[in-house]
TORVOLO-72372 format. One line per 10 residues: number of its first residue (from 1); their letters; for each residue z, y, x of C-alpha. Coordinates in steps of 0.5 Angstrom, whole numbers, padded with zeros to 4 digits. Layout:
NUM	a	Z Y X | ...
% end
This chain:
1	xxxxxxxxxx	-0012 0004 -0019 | -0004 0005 -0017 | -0003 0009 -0023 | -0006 0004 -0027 | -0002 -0002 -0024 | 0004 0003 -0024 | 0002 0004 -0032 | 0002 -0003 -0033 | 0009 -0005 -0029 | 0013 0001 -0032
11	xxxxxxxxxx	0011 -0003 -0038 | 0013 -0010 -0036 | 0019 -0007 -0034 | 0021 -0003 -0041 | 0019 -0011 -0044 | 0022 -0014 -0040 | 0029 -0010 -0042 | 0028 -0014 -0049 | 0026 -0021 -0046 | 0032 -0022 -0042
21	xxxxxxxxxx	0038 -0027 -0045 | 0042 -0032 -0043 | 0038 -0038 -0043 | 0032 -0035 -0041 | 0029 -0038 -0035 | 0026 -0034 -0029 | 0019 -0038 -0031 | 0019 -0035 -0037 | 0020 -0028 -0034 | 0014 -0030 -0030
31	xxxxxxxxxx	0009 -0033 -0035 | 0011 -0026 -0039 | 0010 -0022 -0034 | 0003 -0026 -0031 | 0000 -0026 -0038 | 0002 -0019 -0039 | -0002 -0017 -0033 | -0008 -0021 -0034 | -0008 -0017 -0042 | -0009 -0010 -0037
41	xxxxxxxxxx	-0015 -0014 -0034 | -0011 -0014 -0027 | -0010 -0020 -0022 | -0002 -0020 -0020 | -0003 -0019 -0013 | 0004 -0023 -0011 | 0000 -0030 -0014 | -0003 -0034 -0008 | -0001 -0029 -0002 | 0001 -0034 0003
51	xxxxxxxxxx	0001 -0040 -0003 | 0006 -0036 -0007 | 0005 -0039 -0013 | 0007 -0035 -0018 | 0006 -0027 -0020 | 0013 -0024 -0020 | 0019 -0026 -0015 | 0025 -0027 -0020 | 0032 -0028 -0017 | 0038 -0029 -0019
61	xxxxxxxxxx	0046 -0027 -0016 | 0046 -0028 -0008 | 0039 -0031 -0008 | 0035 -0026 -0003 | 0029 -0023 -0006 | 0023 -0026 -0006 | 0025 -0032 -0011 | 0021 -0037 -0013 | 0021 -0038 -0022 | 0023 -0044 -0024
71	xxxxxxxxxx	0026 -0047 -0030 | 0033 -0045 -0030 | 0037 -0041 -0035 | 0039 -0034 -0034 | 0047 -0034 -0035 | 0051 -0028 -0037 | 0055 -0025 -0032 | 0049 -0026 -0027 | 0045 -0021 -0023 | 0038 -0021 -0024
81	xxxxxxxxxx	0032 -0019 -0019 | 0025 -0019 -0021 | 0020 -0015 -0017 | 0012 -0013 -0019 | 0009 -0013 -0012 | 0002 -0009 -0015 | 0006 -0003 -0015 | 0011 -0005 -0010 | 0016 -0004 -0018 | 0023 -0007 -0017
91	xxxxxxxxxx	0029 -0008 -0023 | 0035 -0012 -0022 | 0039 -0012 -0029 | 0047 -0013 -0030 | 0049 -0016 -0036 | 0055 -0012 -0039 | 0060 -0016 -0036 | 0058 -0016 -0030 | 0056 -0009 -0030 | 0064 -0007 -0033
101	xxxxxxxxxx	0067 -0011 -0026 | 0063 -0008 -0021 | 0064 -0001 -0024 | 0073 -0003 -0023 | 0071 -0007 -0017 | 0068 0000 -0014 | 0073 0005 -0018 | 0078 0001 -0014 | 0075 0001 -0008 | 0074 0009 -0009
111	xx	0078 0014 -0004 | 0084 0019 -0007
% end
């Protein structure tokens, strides 16, 4: 069963690459990944444990993890998080910009 749902999140996350854009919204990351699921006949373990009402946990830049979806937009230069709990899968993507500063800030921070 753990290989399935790591199979069915391995596939999530490669769409999930195509899907995240500006303006996006972390419900829409949701509702993808909670239809994604059902297709594969399975039930994301996340919805409803403790009244958690969605399938994903999406945050966004200093939000702890566990972020409950809403309908805001994803922004460029923001770090998005989203986790997957039925294979404990998680993904946290940079928009180039972002990726470009943290790479000098590190660079920078860097010893001789």
């Amino acid at each position: 069963m753990m290989r399935t749902a790591g199979k069915v999140n391995s596939l999530i996350l490669r769409e999930l690459k195509n899907i995240i854009k500006p303006g996006i919204s972390t419900m829409d990351i949701d509702q993808f990944v909670e239809k994604t699921v059902k297709e594969h006949g399975m039930i994301a373990s996340e919805k409803g444990y403790c009244d958690y009402p969605a399938s994903a946990c999406v945050s966004v830049n200093e939000e702890v993890v566990h972020g409950i979806p809403s309908k805001n937009g994803f922004c460029r230069k923001e770090i998005l998080s989203v986790s997957i709990w039925s294979s404990s899968t998680k993904a946290i993507w940079l928009t180039p910009q972002e990726l470009t500063a943290s790479a000098k800030s590190a660079q920078s921070k860097a010893p001789d």
